[in-house]
N, C-alpha and C positions, 0 to 999 in steps of 0.2 A: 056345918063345914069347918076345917079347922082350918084357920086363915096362914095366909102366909107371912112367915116371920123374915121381916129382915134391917138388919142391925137390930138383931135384937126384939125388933118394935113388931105386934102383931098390925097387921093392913086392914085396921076396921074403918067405918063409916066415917066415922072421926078424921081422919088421915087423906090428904093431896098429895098424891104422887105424881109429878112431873117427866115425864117422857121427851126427852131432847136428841132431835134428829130422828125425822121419817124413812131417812135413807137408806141409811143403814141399819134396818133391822127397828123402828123406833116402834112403828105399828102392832109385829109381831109380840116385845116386849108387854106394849100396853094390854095386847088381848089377853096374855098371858095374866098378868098380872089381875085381869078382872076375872080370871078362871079362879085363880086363889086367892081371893078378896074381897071385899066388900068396900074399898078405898074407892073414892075419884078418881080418876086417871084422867089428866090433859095433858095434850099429845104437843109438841115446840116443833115445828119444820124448819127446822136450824137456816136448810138451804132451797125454802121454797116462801113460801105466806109468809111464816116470821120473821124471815128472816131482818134483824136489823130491829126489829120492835122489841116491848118491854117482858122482862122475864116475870109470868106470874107466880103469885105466892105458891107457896110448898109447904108441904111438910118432909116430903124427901124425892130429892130431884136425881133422875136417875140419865147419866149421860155420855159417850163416849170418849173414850182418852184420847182420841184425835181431834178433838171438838177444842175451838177456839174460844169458846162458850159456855161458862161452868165446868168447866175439866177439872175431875176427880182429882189429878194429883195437883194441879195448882192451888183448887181454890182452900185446900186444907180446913174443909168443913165436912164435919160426920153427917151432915144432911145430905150430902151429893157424892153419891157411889156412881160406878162404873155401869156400862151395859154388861160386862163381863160379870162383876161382881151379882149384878143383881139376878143375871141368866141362869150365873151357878147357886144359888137360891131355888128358880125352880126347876133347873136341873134335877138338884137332888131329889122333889118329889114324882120326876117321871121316873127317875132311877126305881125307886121304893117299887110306883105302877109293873114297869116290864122286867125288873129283877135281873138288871145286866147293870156290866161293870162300863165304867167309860173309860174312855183313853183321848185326850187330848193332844192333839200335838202343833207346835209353833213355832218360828221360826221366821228372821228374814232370808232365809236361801233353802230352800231343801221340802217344803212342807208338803206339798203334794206328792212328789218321788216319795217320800219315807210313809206318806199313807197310802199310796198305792201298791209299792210293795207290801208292805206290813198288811194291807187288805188281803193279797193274795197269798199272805203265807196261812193269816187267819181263819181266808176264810177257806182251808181244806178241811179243816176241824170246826169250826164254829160257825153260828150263825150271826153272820154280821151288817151290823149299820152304821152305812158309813157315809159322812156329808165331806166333799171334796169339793175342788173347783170344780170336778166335772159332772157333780150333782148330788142328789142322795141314791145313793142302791142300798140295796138287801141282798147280801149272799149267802146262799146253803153251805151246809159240810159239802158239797160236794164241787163248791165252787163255782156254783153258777150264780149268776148276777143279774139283776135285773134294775133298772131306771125306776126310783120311784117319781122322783122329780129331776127337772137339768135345769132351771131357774134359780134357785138358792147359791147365793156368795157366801164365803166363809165369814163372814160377821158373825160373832158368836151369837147374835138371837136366834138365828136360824136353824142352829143347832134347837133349838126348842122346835119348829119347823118341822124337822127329820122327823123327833120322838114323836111328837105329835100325827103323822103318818101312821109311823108304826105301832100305837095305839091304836086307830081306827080302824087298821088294816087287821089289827089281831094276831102280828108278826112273833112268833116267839124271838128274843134277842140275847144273846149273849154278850155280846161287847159292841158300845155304844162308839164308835170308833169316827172322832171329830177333827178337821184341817181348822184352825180358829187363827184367825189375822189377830194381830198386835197384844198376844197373850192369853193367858188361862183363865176360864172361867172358874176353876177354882173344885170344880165336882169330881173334878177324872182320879180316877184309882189309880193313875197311871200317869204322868204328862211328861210328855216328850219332848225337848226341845234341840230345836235342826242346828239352829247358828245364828249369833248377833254382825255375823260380817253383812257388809252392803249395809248399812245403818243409813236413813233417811229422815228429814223432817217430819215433824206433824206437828196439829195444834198451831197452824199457823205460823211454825217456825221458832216455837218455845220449846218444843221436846222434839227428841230423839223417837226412835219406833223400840228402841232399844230401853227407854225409860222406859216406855208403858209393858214391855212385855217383865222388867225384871219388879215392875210394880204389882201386877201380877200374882208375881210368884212367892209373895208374902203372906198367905192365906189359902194355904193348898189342902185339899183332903189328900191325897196321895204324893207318893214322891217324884222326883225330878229325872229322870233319864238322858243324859246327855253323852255326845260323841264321846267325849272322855272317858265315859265309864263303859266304850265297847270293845276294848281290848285291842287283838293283835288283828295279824293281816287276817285279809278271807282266803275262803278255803281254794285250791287250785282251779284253775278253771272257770270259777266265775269273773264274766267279762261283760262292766256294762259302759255306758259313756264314761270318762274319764273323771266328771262329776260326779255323777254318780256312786263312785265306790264308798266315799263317805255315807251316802243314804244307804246304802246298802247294807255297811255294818251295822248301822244304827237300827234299821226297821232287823237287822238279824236280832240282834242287842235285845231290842224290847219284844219281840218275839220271842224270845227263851225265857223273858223278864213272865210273859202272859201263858207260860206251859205250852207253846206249840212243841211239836216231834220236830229233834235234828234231821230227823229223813225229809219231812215235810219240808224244812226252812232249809234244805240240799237243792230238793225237789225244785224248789220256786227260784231258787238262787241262780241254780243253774242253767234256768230256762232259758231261750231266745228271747222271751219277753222284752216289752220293749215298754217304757212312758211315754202317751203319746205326747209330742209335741216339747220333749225334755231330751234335744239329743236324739230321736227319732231317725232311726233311715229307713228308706224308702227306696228302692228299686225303681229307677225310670231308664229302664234298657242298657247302654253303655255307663248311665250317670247314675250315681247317688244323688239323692236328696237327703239333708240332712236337717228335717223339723225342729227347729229351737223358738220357734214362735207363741212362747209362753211370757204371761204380764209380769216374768222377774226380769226383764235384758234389764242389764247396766253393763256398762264398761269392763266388769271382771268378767262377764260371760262371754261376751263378746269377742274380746281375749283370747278365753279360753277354747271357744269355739272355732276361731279362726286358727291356731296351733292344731288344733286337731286334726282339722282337713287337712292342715297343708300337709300330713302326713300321706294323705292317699293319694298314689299314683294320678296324675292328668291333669289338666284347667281348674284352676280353684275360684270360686264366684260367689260370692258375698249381697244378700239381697237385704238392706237393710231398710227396716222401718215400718209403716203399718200404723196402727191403732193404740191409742193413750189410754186405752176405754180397760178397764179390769185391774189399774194397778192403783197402790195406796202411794206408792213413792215417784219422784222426777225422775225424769230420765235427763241425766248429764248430757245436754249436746255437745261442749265443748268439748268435753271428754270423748264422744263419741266419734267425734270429728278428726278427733286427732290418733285414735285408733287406726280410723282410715286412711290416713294420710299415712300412719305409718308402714304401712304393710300393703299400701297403694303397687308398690313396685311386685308384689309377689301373688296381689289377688285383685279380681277381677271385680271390681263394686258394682253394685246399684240401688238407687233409694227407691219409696215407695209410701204411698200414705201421707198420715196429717205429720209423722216423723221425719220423713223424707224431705217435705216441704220445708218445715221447718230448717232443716240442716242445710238446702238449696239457699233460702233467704240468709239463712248464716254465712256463705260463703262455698260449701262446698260444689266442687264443680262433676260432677257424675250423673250420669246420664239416670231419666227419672220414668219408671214404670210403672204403666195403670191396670186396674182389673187384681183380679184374686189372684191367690197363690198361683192352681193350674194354669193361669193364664201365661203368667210373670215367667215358673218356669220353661215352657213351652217358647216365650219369646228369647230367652238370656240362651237356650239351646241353638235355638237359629243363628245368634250373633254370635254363636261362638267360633274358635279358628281349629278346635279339637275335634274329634271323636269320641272323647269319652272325658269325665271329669267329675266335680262334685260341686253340689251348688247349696250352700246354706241358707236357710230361711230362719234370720234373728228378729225378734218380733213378733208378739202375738199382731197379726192381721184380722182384716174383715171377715174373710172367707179364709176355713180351713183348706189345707193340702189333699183330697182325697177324692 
């Protein structure tokens, strides 16, 4: 077996490799790692059993940039690389296995929109694998899609996850097409990056999310694709949420970068297509619904989400709050709060969730709703003094809208 190399160092019997943090992907790494190795692997539960106990010896410790605990860019030791760094390591040998390109793409704003588009433009031509927030699928040329898995977060171990599917499966793949939180594994042909705006702690409040991804991009096999580099407006007529036009150039952008047909990336631009839960509407009789209940709200979305309605004719109602569960960053209540307050005279609020709570115990004073989305909207319709209007759902929640 030819072992796997990394910094350099082949992974023989010789060799303690340290695995830090189960959480996030720490597991998948170690199996990994004994798939191409012959090394030791002990597994650190950063935030379970170990947590708080002694770091055992190594020979090379492998651990996330969010980790307040051995992190790669503080501890400025060659012994202790990244889960990124080391992913794209064996990235590259499932590359070689299914003979597809990869395409990474990162970002704090935009990352899921720009591979959902970008999937559906790819996948009219190619056959595609793709791990998002909303899981892994396999799409045909012909554009169909199928779930392989809906369990898997974008922590890049799990991109090893995906391949690993599609080896077993016997998938033919032509582009390995990956959403990866706090930067590049370093393997993609291709990596894509969304935006550093919305910038948030990690690492316990020593780094930036914005350190670890430009840390990142210091050891790339392929190049960098950025908003900047996609030119002018888009073409007439395509119309998506008001956020979204920037994803949209961009998944156009590396789309033409990957040889898709301009008819193709016409075709998909111009579709009614919608992101679920990024901007989303939703027809409920007289009323919109307008799904923004995805784990990026902060303060600028919010913002920009409430501007937006207030454009459509009737009641404008603002359902804020929900579920802390699926993000890497804080959510500002202050800021949040004071959002509300300001545009209190023009829209109609309500909280909801462990967010809601929180903002109630802060001070805000607006009335507090229980149960899922369907329920929430069904009740804020009753209270209302209209006939018709639009009612925003910011916050990824418990229960989807549907």
């Amino acid at each position: 077996m030819k072992l796997l190399r990394i910094q350099g160092t082949p992974l023989d019997t010789e060799k303690t490799i340290l695995v830090i943090d189960l959480t996030h992907g720490g597991r998948t790494l170690g199996r990994a790692i004994e798939r191409y190795s012959t090394a030791r692997v002990l597994l650190y539960d950063l935030y379970g059993k170990d947590k708080g106990s002694a770091i055992p010896d190594f020979d090379l410790c492998i651990s996330p940039l969010h980790s307040p605990v051995m992190n790669p860019i503080l501890m400025r030791d060659e012994r202790v690389i990244s889960h990124h760094r080391a992913t794209g390591e064996i990235l590259r040998e499932f590359k070689k296995h299914l003979s597809c390109r990869i395409v990474e793409i990162t970002g704090t704003k935009g990352k899921t929109s720009v591979a959902t588009l970008l999937k559906m433009m790819l996948g009219r031509e190619m056959r595609v694998l793709s791990l998002t927030s909303r899981g892994v699928e396999y799409t045909t040329c012909s554009n169909h899609s199928r779930f392989l898995r809906r369990d898997l977060s974008i922590t890049p171990a799990h991109t090893l996850e995906a391949m690993a599917i599609a080896e077993s499966e016997g998938l033919e793949v032509d582009i390995a097409l990956f959403e990866v939180s706090l930067g590049f594994t370093g393997a993609g042909d291709l990596n894509v990056l969304t935006s550093l705006r919305g910038d948030y702690p990690i690492a316990g409040g020593m780094l930036k999310a914005s350190d670890a991804k430009k840390y990142t991009m210091t050891d790339l096999d392929g190049e960098v694709v950025e908003l900047d580099d996609s030119g002018g407006a888009l073409p007439g007529g395509m119309r998506f949420g008001r956020r979204q036009q920037d994803n949209l150039k961009l998944a156009i952008y590396t789309a033409e970068k990957l040889g898709v047909s301009i008819d193709t990336i016409e075709a998909v631009s111009a579709s009614s297509s919608q992101i679920p839960s990024r901007m989303e509407i939703i027809e409920n009789g007289d009323w919109v619904v307008v799904d923004d209940s995805n784990p990026a709200f902060d303060v600028e979305n919010l913002t920009q989400g409430i501007e937006e309605i207030l454009e459509v004719e009737g009641e404008h109602i603002v359902i804020v709050g929900g579920s802390y569960r699926g993000s890497c960053s804080k959510v500002d209540l202050d800021g949040v709060r004071r959002v509300i307050d300001r545009y209190s005279g023009k829209i109609r609020f309500y909280l909801s969730g462990e967010m809601g709570q929180d903002l109630i115990r802060a001070g805000a004073a607006y009335p507090f709703l229980e149960g899922g989305i369907d329920a929430m909207v069904d009740d804020v319709r009753e209270r209302s003094n209209g006939n018709k209007g639009v009612i925003l759902i910011s916050r990824k929640q418990e229960e989807g809208y549907r």
